[in-house]
C-alpha positions as CSV (number, residue, x, y, z in Angstrom):
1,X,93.0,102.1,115.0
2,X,92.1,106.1,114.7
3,X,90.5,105.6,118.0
4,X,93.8,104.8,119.8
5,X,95.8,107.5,117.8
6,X,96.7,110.8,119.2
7,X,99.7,112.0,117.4
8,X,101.0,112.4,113.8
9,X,104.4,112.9,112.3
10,X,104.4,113.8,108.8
11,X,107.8,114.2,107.1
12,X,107.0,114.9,103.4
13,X,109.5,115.2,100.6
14,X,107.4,117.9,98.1
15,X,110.2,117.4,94.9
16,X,109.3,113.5,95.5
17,X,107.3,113.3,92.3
18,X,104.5,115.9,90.2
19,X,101.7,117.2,92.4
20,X,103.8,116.0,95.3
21,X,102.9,119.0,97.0
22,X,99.5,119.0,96.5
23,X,99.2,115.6,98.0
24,X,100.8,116.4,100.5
25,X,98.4,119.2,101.5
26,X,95.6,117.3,101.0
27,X,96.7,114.7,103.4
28,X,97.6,116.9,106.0
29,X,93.8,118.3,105.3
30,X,92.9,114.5,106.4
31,X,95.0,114.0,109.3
32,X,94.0,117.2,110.9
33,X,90.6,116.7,111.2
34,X,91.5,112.9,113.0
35,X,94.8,113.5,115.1
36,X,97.1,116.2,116.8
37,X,99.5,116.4,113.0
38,X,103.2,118.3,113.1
39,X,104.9,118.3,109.7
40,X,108.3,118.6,108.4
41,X,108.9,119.6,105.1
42,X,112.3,118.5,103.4
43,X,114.1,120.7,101.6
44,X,117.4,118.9,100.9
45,X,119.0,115.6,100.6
46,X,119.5,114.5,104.6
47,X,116.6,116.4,106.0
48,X,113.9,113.6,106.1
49,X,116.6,111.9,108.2
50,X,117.5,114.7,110.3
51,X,113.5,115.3,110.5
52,X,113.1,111.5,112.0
53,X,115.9,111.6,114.2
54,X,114.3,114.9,115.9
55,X,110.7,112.9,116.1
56,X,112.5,109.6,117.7
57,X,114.2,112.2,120.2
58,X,110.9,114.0,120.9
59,X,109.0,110.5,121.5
60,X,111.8,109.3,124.2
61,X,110.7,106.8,126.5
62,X,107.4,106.2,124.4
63,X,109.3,104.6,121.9
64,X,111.5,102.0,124.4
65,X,107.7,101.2,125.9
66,X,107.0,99.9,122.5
67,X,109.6,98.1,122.0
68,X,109.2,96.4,124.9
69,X,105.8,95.8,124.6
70,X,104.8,94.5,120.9
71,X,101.8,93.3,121.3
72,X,100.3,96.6,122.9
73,X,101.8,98.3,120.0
74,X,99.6,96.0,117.6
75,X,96.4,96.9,119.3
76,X,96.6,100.2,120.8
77,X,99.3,102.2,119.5
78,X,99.7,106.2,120.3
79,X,101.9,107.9,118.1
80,X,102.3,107.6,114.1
81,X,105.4,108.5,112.1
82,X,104.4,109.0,108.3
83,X,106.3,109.5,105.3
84,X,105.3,111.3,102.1
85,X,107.7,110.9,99.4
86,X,109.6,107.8,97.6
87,X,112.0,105.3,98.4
88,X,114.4,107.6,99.2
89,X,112.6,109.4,101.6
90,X,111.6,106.7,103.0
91,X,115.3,105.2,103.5
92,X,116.5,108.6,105.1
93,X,114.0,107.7,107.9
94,X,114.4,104.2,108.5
95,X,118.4,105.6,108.9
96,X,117.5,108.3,111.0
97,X,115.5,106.0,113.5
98,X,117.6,103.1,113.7
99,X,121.0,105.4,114.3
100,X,119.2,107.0,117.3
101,X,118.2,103.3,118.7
102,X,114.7,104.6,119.1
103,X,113.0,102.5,116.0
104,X,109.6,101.2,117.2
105,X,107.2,103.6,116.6
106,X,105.1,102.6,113.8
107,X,105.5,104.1,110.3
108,X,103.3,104.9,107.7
109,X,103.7,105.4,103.6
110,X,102.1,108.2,101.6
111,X,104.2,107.4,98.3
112,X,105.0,110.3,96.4
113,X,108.0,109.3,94.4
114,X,109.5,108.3,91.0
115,X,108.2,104.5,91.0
116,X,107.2,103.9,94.7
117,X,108.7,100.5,94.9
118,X,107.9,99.7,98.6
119,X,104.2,100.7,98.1
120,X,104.0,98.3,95.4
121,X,105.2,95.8,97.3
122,X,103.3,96.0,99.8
123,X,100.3,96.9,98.0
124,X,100.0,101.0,99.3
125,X,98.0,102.6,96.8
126,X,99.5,105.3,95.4
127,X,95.7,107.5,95.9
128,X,96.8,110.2,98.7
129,X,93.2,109.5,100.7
130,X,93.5,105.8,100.2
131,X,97.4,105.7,101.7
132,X,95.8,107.9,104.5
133,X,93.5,105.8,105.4
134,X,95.5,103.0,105.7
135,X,98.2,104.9,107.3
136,X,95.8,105.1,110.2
137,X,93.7,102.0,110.5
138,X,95.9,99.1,109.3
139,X,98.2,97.1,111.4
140,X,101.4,97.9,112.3
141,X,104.0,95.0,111.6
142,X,108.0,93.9,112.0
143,X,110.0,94.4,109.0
144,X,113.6,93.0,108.2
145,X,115.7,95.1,107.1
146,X,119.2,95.1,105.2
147,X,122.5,96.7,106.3
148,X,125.3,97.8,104.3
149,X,128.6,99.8,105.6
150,X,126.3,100.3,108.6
151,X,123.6,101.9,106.2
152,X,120.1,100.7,106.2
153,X,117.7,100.0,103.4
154,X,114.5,98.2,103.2
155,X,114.6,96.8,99.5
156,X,117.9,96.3,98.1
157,X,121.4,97.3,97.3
158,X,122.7,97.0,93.4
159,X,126.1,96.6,92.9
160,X,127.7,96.4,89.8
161,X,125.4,97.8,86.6
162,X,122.4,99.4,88.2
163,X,124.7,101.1,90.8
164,X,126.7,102.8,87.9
165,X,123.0,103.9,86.0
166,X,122.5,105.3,89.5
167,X,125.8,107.0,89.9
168,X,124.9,108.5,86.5
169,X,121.7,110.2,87.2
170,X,121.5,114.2,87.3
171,X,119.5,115.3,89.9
172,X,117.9,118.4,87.9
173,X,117.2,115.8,84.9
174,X,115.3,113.4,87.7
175,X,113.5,116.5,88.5
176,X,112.5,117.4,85.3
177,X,111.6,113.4,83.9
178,X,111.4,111.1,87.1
179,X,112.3,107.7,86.0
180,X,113.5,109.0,82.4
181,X,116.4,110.1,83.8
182,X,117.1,106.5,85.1
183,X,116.7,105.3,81.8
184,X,118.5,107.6,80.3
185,X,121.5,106.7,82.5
186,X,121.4,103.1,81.9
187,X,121.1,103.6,78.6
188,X,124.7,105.5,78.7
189,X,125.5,102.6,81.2
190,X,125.0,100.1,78.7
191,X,126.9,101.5,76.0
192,X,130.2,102.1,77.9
193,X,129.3,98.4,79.9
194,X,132.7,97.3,80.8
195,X,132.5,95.7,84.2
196,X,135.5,94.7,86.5
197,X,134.8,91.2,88.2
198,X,133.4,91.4,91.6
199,X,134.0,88.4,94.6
200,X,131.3,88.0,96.9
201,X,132.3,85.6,99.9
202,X,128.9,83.7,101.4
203,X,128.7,81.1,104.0
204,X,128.1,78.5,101.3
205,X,131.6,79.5,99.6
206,X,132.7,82.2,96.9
207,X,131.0,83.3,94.1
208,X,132.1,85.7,91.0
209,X,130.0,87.0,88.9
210,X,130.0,91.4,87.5
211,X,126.4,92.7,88.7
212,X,125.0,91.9,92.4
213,X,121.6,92.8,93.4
214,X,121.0,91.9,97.2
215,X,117.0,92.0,97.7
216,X,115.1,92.5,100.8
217,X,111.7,92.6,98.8
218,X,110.6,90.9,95.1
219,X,109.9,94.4,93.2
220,X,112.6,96.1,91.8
221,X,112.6,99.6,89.6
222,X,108.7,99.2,89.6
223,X,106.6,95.3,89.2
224,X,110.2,93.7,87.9
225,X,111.2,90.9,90.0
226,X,115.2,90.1,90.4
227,X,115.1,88.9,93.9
228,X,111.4,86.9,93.3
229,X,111.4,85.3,96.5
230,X,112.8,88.1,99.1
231,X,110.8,89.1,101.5
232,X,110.6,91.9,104.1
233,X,109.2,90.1,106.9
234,X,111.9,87.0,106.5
235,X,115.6,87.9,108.3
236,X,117.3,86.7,105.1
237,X,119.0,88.8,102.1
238,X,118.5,87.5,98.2
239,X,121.1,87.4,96.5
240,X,121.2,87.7,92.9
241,X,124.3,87.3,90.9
242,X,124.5,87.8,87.1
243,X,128.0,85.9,85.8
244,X,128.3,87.5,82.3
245,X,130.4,90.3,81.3
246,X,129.5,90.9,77.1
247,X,126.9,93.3,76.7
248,X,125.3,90.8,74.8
249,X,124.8,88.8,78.3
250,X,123.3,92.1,80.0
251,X,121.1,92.5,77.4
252,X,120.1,88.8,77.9
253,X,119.6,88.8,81.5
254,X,117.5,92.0,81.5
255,X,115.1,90.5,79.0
256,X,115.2,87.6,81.6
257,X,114.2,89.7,84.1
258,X,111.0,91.3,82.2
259,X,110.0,87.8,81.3
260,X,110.8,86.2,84.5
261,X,113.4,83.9,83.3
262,X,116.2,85.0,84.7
263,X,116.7,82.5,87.5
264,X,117.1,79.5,84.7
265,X,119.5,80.8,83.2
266,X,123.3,78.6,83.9
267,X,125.4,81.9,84.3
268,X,122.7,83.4,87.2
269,X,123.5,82.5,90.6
270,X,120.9,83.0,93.2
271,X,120.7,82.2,96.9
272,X,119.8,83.0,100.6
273,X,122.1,84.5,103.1
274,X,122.3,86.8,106.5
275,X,125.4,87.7,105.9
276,X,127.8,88.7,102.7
277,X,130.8,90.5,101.9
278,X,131.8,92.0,98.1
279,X,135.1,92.7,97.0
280,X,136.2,93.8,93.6
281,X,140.2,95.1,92.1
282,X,138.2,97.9,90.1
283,X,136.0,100.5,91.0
284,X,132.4,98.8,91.3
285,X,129.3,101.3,92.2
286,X,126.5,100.8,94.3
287,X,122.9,101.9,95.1
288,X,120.7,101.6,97.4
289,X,116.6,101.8,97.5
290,X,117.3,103.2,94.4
291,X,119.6,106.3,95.6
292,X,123.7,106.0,95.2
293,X,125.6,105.1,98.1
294,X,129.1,104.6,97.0
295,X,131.9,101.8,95.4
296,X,133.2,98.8,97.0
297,X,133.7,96.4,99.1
298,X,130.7,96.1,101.2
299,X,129.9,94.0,103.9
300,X,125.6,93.2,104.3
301,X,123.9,91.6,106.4
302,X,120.1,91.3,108.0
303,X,118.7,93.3,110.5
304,X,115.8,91.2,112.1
305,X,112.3,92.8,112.8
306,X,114.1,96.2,112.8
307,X,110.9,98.9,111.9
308,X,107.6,98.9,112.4
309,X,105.3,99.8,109.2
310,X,101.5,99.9,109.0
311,X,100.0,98.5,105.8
C-alpha cells in the first residue's frame, strides 16, 4: 500500500500510557522516511477530536471521492489518518470525523493506552514499528459503529456498574497507575453497590435488569469477553443485561465473565439489536470506550459501515 500513500495524519495522545512519547517519536521517525507526515499532539481532553475535525476539513472533496468510490479506496488509497494513543483517543476521532460528515478516509492504530482494547481486538500489536507497518500496508476496511445521545463509540457503552467505576476514576491517579486506578474505583464501586433498576425497551419487548453493557466488539477492559459474539464489522449492537442486584450476584457474574460463563447463567439476558432505548427512576452512570459519558436515559443504536480502519 506504501506505494500508493502520500500523506500522513498523526494525532498522538503522549499522556496515553508510559513511554507514550517515546513511541510516538519513534514512529513519526518511520513515517518520515515513507510519506509526507503532519502531527498533532493532544494536550487536553477534546483536542484529538478538534485535531480530526481540522484533518477531515483539510482533506475536503478527497474524502467524498472516497466515499463514493470504495473499492478505489481498497486498492489505492492517498491519504492516512493515524492515531497514537488508547481508546479514548481513538473515540475523540471517530467523533470528530463523523460530526463533520467527512468519515472515509482510512484510519490507522498506534495504541498507546491503558489496555488498548480495540488493538486487541483486532489483533494491532501493541510494538510501535509493528503497528506502523501495518498502519501502512494493510487493508483498509468498513466498521460498524455504535451511537449513543448522538455520541459515537466503536466498542461499547456500560451502563449501570462499570459506568459508576468510570465515573469514579481520578484522572491524576490514572496518570500515575493506568488501569489501577480503574480497579481501584470498582473496588469502591463494589462496596457502596446499590443499583436502581434500569428498563431497557428492545424490539423484542422490555427487559429489566441493574447493569447494561451494549458491545460493538467481544473484548472488554482487556481479553474479557461480555458481549462474546459482537462484532465490528456486523450493523448489530450486543446486548448484555445482568438481572441481579445483591452484591453477591455482581460478584457472581464477574467471575462469570473471567470464566466465560456468564451467558448460562438464568438472571443474564443477552440479545441482538439495532436499536435500544434505557430508562431508569435513579441516577444510572454510563461509559463509553472506556471514558465517562454521562447518566440516563439513552437511546443507541448502529451506525452501518461508518469508518474506515486499516488492520
Amino acid at each position: 500500500m506504501t506505494q500508493y500513500l502520500r500523506n500522513v495524519w498523526l494525532i498522538a495522545n503522549p499522556a496515553a500510557g508510559k513511554n507514550a512519547l517515546r513511541a510516538i517519536k519513534r514512529a513519526e521517525e518511520i513515517l518520515k522516511d515513507k510519506v509526507i507526515l503532519s502531527t498533532f499532539i493532544t494536550r487536553k481532553k477534546g483536542d484529538a477530536e478538534s485535531f480530526a475535525r481540522e484533518v477531515s476539513m483539510e482533506l475536503g472533496v478527497e474524502s467524498s471521492e472516497y466515499k463514493n468510490n470504495q473499492s478505489s479506496l481498497i486498492t489505492h488509497y492517498s491519504s492516512l489518518l493515524v492515531v497514537a494513543g488508547g481508546d479514548g483517543t481513538f473515540n475523540e476521532v471517530i467523533n470528530g470525523l463523523l460530526l463533520t460528515g467527512k468519515s472515509a478516509i482510512p484510519l490507522g492504530l498506534l495504541p498507546l493506552g491503558t489496555t488498548n482494547v480495540l488493538a486487541k481486538e483486532l489483533e494491532i500489536p501493541e510494538d510501535i514499528e509493528s503497528a506502523v507497518r501495518l498502519a501502512l500496508n494493510g487493508t483498509p476496511k468498513t466498521i460498524s459503529l455504535g451511537r449513543i445521545n448522538g455520541r459515537y463509540f466503536s466498542l461499547m457503552a456500560g451502563i449501570g456498574f462499570d459506568g459508576d467505576a468510570v465515573f469514579g476514576v481520578k484522572d491524576n491517579i490514572k496518570k500515575i497507575s493506568g488501569r489501577g486506578a480503574y480497579i481501584f474505583s470498582g473496588i469502591r464501586s463494589l462496596i457502596k453497590y446499590d443499583p436502581p433498576l434500569i428498563e431497557v425497551k428492545t424490539s423484542s419487548g422490555i427487559f429489566t435488569g441493574y447493569t447494561a453493557v451494549i458491545g460493538k466488539a467481544s473484548c472488554y477492559g482487556g481479553y474479557f469477553k461480555v458481549t462474546p459474539t459482537a462484532s465490528l464489522t456486523e450493523p448489530v449492537l450486543d446486548l448484555c443485561l445482568f438481572k441481579g442486584r445483591a452484591r453477591r450476584n455482581l460478584f457472581r457474574f464477574v467471575s462469570g465473565v473471567i470464566r466465560k460463563r456468564h451467558l448460562t447463567f438464568e438472571d443474564v439476558f443477552y440479545g441482538k439489536f439495532s436499536e435500544l432505548e434505557i430508562t431508569s427512576e435513579g441516577i444510572v452512570h454510563i461509559q463509553i470506550d472506556g471514558d465517562y459519558f454521562g447518566t440516563l436515559p439513552a437511546k443507541i443504536d448502529v451506525v452501518r459501515d461508518a469508518v474506515n480502519l486499516v488492520w
